[in-house]
C-alpha positions as CSV (number, residue, x, y, z in Angstrom):
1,X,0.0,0.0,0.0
2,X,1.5,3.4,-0.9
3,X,-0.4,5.1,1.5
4,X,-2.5,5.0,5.2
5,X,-6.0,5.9,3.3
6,X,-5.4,3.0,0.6
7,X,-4.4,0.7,3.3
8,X,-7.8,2.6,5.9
9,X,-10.0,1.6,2.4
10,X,-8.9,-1.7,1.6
11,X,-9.2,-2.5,4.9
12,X,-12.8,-1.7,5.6
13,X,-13.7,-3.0,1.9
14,X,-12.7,-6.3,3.8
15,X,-15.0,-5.4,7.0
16,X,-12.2,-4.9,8.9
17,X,-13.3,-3.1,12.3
18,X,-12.7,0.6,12.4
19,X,-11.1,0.4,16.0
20,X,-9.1,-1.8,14.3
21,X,-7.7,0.0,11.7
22,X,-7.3,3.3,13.7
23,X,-5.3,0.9,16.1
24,X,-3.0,0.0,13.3
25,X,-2.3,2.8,11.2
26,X,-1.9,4.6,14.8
27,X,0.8,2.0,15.1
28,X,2.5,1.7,11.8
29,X,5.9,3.3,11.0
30,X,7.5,3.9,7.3
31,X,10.0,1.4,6.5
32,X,12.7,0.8,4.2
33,X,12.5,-2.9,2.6
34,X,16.1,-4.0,1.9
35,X,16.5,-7.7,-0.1
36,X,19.4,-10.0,-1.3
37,X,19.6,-9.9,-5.1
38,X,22.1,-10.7,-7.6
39,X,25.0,-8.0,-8.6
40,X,23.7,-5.3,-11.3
41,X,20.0,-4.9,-9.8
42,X,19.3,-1.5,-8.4
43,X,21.3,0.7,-6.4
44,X,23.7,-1.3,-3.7
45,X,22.5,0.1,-0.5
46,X,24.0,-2.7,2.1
47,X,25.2,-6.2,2.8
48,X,23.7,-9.3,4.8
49,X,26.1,-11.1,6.9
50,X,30.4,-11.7,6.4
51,X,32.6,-9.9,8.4
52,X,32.4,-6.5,10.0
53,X,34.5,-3.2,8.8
54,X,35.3,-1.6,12.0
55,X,37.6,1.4,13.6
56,X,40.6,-0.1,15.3
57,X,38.9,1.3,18.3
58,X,35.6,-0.1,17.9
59,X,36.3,-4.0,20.3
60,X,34.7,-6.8,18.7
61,X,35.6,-10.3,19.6
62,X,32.6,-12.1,17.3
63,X,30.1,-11.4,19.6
64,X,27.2,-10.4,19.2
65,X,27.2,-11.9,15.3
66,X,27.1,-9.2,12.5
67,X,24.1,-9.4,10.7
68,X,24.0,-6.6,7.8
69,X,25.6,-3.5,7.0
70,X,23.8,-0.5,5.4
71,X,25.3,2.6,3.3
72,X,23.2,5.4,5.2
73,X,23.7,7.6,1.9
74,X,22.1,5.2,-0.1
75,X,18.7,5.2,1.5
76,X,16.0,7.5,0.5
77,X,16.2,10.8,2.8
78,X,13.3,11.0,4.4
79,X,11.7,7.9,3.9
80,X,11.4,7.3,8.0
81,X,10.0,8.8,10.9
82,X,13.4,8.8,12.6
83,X,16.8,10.3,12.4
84,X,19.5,8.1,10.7
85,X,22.5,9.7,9.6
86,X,23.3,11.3,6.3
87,X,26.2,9.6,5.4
88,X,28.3,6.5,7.0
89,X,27.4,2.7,7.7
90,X,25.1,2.1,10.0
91,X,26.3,-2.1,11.3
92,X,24.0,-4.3,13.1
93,X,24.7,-6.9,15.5
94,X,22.4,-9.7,17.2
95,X,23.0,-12.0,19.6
96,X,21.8,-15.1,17.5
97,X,23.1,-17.4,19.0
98,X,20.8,-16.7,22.4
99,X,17.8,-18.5,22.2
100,X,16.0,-17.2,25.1
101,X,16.7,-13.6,23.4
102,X,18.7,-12.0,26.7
103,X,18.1,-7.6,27.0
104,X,21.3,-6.2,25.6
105,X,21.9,-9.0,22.8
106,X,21.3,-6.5,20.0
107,X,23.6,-3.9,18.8
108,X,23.9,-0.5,16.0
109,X,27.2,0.6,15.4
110,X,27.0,4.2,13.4
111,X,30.9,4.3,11.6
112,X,31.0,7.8,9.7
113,X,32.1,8.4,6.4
114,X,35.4,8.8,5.7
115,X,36.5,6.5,8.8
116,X,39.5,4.3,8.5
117,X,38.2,0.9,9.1
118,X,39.5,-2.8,8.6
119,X,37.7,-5.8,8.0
120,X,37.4,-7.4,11.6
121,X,37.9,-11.4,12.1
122,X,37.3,-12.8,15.9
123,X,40.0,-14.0,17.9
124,X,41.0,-17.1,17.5
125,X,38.6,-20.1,19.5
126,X,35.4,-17.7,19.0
127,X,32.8,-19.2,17.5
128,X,31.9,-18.2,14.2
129,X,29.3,-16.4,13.6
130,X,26.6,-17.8,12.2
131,X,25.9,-16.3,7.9
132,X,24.2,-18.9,5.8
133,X,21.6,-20.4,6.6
134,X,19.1,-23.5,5.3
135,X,16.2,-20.3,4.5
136,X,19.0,-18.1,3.2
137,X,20.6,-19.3,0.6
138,X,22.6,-16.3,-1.1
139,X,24.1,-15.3,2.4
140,X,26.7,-13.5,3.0
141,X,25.0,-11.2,-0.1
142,X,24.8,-7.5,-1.0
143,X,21.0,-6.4,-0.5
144,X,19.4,-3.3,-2.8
């Protein structure tokens, strides 16, 4: 749906309570979709999975797992309801590995543009992190 009244329309077309609605659209946000594809389709705006590019002074020891990178100059300005920088990677980390989903597992990392970084591999004897999976096939991928 492009917009809340063609989502407020189609939903009562489909007798879809008002409170309902009003209750939704009160809680939906804009979003940015982001999905693996193969090199030469759209603009390259991210990557799912591999290894982090980090500041020397940025400690990372494999935990929690990198999960995507995203060029914050490649999005659409304005597209959201909140701020994200202009420029820079924004890096996101989850601790997948946590089944019961502990507080503090999940991690954003802003690295500006123009920062000297180095591609980061854990310490020796850290697990790795988990990037391909069964559901996933083309991961570690770039994402447009």
């Amino acid at each position: 749906m492009d917009s809340f009244e063609e989502y407020r329309d189609s939903a009562r077309r489909s007798g879809v309570p008002k409170h309902a609605i009003d209750t939704a659209l009160r809680l939906a946000r804009p979003q940015i979709a982001l999905s693996p594809t193969d090199e030469g389709a759209g603009v390259l705006v991210g990557r799912y999975g591999g290894l982090p590019s980090l500041p020397p002074d940025v400690a990372w020891d494999g935990a929690p797992d990198f999960v995507a990178s995203v060029d914050c100059a490649a999005l659409p300005g304005g597209a959201l309801d909140i701020p994200l920088p202009r420029d820079g990677q924004l890096l996101f980390f989850s601790a997948r590995r946590d089944p019961e989903g502990a507080a503090g597992g999940v991690v954003v990392v802003h690295v500006p543009a123009g920062t000297a970084t180095a591609e980061r591999i854990p310490e020796e004897g850290t697990p790795p992190a988990r990037t391909r999976t069964p559901s996933t096939p083309g991961w570690p991928g770039a994402c447009r």
